[in-house]
mmCIF file of the N, C-alpha and C atoms, coordinates in Angstrom:
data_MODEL
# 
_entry.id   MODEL 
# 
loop_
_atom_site.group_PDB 
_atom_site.id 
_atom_site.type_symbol 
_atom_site.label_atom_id 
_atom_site.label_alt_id 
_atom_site.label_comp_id 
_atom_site.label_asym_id 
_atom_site.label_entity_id 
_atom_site.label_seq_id 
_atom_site.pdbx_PDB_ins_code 
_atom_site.Cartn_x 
_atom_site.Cartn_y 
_atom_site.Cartn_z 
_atom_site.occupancy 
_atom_site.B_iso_or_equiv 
_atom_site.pdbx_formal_charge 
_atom_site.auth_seq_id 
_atom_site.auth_comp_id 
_atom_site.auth_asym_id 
_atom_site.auth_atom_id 
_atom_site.pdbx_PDB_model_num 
ATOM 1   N N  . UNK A 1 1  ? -15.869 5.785  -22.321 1.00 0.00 ? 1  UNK A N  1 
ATOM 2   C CA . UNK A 1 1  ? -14.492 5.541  -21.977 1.00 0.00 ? 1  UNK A CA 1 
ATOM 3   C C  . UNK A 1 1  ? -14.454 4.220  -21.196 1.00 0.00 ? 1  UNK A C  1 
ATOM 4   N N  . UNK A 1 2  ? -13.752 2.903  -21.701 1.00 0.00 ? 2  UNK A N  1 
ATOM 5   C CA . UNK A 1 2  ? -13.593 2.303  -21.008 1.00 0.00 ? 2  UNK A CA 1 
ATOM 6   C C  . UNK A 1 2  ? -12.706 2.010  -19.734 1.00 0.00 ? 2  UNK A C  1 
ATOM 7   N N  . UNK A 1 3  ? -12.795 0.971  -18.897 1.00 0.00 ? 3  UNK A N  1 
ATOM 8   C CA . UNK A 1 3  ? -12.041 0.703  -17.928 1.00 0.00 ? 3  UNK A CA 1 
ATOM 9   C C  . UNK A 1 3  ? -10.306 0.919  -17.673 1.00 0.00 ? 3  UNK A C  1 
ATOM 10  N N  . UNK A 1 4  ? -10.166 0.406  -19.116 1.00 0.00 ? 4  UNK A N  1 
ATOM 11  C CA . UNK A 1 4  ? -8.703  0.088  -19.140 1.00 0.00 ? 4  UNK A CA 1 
ATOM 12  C C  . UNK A 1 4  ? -8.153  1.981  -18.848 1.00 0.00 ? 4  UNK A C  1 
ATOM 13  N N  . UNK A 1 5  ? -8.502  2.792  -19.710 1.00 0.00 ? 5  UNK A N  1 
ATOM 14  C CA . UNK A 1 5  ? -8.180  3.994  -20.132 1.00 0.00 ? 5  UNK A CA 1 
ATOM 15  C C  . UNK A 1 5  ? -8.529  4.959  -19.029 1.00 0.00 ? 5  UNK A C  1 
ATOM 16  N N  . UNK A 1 6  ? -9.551  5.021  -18.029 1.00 0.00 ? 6  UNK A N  1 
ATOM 17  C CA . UNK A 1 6  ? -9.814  5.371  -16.873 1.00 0.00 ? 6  UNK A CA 1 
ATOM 18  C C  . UNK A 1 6  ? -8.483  5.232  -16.183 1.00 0.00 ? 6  UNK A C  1 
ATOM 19  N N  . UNK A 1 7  ? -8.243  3.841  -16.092 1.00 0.00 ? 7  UNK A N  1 
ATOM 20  C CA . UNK A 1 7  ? -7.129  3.285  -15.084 1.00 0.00 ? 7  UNK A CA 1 
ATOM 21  C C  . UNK A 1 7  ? -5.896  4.160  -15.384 1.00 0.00 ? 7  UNK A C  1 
ATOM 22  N N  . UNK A 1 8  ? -5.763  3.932  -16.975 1.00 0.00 ? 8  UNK A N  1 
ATOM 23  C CA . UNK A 1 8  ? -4.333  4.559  -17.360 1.00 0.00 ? 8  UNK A CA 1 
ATOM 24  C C  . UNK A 1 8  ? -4.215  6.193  -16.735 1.00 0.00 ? 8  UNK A C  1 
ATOM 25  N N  . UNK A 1 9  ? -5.333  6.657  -16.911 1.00 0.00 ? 9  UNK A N  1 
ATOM 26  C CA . UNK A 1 9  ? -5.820  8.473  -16.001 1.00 0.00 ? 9  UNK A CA 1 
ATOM 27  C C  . UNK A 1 9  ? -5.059  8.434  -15.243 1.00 0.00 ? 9  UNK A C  1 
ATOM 28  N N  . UNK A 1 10 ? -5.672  7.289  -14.258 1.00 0.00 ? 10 UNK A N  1 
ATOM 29  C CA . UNK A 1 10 ? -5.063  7.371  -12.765 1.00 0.00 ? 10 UNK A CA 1 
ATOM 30  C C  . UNK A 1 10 ? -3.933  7.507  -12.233 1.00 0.00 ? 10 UNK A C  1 
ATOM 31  N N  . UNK A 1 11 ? -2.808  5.944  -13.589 1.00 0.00 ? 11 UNK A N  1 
ATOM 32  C CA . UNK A 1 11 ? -1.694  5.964  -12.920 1.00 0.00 ? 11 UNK A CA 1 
ATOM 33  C C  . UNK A 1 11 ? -1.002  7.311  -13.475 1.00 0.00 ? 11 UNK A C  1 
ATOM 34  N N  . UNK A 1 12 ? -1.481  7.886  -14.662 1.00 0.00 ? 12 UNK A N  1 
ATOM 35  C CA . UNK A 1 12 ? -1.048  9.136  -14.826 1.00 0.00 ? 12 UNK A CA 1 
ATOM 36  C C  . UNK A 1 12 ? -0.839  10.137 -14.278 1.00 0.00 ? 12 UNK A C  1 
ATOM 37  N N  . UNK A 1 13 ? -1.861  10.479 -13.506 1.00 0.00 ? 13 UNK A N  1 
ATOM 38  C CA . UNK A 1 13 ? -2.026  11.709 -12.347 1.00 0.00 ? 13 UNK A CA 1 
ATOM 39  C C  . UNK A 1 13 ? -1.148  11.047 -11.215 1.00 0.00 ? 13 UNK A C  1 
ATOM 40  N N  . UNK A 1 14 ? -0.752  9.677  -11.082 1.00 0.00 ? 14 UNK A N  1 
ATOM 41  C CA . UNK A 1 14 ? -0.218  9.086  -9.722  1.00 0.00 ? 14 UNK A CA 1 
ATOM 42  C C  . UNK A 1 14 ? 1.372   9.704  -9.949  1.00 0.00 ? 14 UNK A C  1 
ATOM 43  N N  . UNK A 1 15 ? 2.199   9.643  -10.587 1.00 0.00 ? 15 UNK A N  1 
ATOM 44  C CA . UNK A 1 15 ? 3.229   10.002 -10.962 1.00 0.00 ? 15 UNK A CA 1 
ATOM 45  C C  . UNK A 1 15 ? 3.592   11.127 -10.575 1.00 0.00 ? 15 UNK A C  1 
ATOM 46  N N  . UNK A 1 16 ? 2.911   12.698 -11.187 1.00 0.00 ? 16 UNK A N  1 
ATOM 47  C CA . UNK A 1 16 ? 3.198   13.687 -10.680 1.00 0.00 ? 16 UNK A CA 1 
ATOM 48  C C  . UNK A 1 16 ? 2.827   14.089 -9.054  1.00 0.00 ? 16 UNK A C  1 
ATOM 49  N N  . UNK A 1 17 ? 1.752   12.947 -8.512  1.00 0.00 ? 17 UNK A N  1 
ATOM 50  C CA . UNK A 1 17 ? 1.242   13.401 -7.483  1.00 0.00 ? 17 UNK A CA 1 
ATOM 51  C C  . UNK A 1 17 ? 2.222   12.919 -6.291  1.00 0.00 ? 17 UNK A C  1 
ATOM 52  N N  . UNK A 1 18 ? 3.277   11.783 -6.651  1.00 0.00 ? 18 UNK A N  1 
ATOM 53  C CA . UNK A 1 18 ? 4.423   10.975 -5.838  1.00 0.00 ? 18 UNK A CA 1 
ATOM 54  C C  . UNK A 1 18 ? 5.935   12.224 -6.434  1.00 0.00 ? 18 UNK A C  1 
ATOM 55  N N  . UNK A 1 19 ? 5.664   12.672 -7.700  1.00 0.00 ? 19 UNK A N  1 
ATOM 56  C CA . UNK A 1 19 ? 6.826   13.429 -7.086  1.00 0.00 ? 19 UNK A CA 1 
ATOM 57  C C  . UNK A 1 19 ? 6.679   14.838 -7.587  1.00 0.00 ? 19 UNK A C  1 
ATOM 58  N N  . UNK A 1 20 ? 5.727   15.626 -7.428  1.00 0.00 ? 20 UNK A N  1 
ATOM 59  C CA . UNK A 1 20 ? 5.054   17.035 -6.978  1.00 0.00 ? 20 UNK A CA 1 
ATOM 60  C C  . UNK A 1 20 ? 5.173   16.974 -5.722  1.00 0.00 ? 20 UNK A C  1 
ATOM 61  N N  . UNK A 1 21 ? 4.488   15.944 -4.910  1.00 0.00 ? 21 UNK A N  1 
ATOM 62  C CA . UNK A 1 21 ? 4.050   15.954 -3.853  1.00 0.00 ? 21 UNK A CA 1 
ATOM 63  C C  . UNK A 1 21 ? 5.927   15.875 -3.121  1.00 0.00 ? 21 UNK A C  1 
ATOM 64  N N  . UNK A 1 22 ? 6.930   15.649 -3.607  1.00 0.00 ? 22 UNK A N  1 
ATOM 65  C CA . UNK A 1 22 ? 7.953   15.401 -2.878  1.00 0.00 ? 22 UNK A CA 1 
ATOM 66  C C  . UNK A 1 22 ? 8.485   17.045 -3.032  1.00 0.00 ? 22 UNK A C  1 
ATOM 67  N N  . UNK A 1 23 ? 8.439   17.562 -4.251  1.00 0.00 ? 23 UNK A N  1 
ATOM 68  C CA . UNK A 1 23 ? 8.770   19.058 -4.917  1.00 0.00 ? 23 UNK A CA 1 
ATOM 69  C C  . UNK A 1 23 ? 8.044   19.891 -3.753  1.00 0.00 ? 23 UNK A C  1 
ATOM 70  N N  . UNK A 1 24 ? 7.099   20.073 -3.391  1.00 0.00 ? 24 UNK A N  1 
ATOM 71  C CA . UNK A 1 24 ? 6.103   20.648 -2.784  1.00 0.00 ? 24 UNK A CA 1 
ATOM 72  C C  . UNK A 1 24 ? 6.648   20.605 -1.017  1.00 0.00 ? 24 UNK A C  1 
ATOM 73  N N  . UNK A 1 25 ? 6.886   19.368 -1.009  1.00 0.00 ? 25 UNK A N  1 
ATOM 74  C CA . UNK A 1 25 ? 7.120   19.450 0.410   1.00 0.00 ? 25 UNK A CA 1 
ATOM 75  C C  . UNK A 1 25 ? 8.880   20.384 0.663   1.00 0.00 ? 25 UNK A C  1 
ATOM 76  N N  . UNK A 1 26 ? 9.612   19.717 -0.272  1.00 0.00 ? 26 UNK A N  1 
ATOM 77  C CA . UNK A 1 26 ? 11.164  20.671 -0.174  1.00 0.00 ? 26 UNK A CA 1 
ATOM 78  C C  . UNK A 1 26 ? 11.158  22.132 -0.209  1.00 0.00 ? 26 UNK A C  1 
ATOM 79  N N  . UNK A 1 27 ? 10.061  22.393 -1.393  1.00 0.00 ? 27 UNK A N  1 
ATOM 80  C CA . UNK A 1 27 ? 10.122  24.224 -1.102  1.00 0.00 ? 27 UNK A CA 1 
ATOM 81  C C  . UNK A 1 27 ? 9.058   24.683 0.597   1.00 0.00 ? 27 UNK A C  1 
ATOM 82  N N  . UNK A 1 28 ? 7.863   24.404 0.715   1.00 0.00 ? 28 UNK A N  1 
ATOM 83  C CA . UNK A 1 28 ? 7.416   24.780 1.873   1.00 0.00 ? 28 UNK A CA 1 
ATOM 84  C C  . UNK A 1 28 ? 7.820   23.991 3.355   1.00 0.00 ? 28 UNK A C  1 
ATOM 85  N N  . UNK A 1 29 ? 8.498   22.835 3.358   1.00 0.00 ? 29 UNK A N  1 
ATOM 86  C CA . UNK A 1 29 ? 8.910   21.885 4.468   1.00 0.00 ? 29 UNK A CA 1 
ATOM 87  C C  . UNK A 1 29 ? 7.832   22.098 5.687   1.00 0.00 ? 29 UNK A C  1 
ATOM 88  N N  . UNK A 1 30 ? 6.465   21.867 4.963   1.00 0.00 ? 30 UNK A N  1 
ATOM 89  C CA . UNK A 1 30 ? 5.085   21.313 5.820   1.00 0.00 ? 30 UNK A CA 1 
ATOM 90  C C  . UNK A 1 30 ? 4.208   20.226 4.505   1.00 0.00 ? 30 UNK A C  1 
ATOM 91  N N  . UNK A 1 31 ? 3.662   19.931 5.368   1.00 0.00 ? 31 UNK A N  1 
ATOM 92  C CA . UNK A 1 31 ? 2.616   18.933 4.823   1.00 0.00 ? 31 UNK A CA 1 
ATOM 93  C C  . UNK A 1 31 ? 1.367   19.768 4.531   1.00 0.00 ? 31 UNK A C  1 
ATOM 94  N N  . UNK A 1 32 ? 0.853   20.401 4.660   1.00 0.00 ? 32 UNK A N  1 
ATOM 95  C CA . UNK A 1 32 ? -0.433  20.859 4.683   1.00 0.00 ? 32 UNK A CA 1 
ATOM 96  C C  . UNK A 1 32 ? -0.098  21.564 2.649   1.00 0.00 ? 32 UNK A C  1 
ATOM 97  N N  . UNK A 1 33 ? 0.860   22.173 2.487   1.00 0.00 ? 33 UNK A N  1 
ATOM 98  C CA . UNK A 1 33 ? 0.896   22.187 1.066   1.00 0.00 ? 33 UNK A CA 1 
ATOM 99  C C  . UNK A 1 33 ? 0.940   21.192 0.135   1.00 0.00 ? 33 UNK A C  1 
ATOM 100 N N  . UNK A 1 34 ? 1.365   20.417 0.678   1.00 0.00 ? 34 UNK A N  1 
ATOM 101 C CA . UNK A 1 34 ? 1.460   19.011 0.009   1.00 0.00 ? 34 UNK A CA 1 
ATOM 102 C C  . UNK A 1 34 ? -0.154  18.519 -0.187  1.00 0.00 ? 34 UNK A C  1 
ATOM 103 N N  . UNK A 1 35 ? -0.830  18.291 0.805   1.00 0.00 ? 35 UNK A N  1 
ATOM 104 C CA . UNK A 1 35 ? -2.196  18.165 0.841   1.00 0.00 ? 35 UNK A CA 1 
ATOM 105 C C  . UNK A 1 35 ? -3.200  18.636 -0.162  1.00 0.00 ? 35 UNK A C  1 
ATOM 106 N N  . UNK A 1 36 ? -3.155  19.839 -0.220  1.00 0.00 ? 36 UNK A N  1 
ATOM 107 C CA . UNK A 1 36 ? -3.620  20.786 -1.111  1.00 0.00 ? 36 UNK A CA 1 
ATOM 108 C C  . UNK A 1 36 ? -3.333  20.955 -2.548  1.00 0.00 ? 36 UNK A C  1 
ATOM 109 N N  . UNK A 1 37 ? -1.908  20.226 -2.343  1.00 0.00 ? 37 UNK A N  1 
ATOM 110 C CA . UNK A 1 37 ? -1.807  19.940 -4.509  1.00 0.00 ? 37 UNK A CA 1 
ATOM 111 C C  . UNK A 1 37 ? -1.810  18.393 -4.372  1.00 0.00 ? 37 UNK A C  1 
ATOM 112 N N  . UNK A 1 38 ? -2.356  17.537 -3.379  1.00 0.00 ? 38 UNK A N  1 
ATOM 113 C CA . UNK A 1 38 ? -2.695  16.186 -3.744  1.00 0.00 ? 38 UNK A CA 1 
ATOM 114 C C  . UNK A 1 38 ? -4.223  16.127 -3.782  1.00 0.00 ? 38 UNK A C  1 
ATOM 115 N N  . UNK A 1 39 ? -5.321  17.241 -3.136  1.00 0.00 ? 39 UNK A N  1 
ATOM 116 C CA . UNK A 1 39 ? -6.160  17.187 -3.149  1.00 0.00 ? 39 UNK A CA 1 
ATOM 117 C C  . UNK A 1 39 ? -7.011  17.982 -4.208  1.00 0.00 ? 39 UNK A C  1 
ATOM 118 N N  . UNK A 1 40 ? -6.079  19.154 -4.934  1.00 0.00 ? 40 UNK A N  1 
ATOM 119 C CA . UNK A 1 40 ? -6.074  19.602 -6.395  1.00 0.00 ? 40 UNK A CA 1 
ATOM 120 C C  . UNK A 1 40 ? -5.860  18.840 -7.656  1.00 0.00 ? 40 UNK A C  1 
ATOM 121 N N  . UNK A 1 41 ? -5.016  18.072 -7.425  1.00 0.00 ? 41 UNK A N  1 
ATOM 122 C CA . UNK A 1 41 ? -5.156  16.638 -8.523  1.00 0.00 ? 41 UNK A CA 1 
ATOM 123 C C  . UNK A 1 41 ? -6.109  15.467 -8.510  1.00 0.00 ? 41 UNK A C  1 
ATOM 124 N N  . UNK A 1 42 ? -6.526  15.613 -7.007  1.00 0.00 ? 42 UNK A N  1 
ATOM 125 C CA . UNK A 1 42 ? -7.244  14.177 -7.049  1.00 0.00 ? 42 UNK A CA 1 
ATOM 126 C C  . UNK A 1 42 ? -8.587  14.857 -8.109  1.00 0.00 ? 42 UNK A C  1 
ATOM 127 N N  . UNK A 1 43 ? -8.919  16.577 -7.998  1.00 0.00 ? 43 UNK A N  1 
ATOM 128 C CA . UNK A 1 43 ? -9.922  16.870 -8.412  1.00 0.00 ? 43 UNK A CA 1 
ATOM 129 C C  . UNK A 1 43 ? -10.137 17.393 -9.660  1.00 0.00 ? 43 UNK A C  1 
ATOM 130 N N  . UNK A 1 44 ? -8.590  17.288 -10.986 1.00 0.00 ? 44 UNK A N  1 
ATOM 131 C CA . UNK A 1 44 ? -8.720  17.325 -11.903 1.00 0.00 ? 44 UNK A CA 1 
ATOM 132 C C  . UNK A 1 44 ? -8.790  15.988 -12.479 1.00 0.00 ? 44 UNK A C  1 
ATOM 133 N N  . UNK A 1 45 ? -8.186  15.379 -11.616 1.00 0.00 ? 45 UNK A N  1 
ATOM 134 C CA . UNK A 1 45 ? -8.106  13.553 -12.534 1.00 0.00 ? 45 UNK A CA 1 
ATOM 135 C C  . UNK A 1 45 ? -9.586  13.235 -12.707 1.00 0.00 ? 45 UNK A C  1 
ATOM 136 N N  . UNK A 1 46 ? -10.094 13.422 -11.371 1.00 0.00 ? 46 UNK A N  1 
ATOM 137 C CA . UNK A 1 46 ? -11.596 12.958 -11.314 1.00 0.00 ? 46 UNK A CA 1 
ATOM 138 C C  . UNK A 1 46 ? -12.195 14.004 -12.337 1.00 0.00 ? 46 UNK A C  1 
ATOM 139 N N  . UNK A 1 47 ? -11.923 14.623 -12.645 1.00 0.00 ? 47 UNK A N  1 
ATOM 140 C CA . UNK A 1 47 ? -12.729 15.489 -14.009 1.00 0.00 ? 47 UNK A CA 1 
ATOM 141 C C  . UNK A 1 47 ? -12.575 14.572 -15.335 1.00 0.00 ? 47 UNK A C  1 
ATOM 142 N N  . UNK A 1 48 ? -11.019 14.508 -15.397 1.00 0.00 ? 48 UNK A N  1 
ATOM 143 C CA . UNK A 1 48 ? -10.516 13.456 -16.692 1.00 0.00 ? 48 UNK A CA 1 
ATOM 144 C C  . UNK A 1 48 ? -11.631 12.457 -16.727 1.00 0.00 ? 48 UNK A C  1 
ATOM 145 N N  . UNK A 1 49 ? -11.372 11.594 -15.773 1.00 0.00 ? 49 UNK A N  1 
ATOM 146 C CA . UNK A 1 49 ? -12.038 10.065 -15.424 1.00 0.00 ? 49 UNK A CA 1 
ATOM 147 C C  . UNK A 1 49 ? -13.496 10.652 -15.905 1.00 0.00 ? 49 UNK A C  1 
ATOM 148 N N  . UNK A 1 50 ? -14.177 11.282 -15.325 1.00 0.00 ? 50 UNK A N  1 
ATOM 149 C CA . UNK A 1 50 ? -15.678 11.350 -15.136 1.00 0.00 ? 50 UNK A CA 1 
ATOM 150 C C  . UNK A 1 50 ? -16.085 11.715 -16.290 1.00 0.00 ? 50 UNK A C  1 
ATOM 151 N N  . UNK A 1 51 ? -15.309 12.159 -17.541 1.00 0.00 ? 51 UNK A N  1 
ATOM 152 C CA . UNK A 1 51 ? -15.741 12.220 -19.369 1.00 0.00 ? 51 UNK A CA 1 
ATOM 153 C C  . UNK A 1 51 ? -16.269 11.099 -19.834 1.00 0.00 ? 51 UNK A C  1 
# 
């Protein structure tokens, strides 16, 4: 897998993670859930990427 297509992963997962991460905070109104589905994506993207 080259570079370019890695990258595209990223900004892919970046999208839902800027507005999940906004979804997430309106239903629980803490951060610590928010955390936890930004730190659940960082660890499927990095699955994507790492093929």
């Amino acid at each position: 897998m080259d570079v370019s297509r890695k990258l595209g992963i990223l900004v892919f997962f970046g999208v839902p993670a800027i507005i999940g991460g906004g979804i997430v905070y309106a239903i629980f109104h803490s951060y610590i859930p928010v955390f936890v589905f930004e730190i659940l994506l960082i660890f499927v993207a990095g699955a994507f990427v790492s093929k």
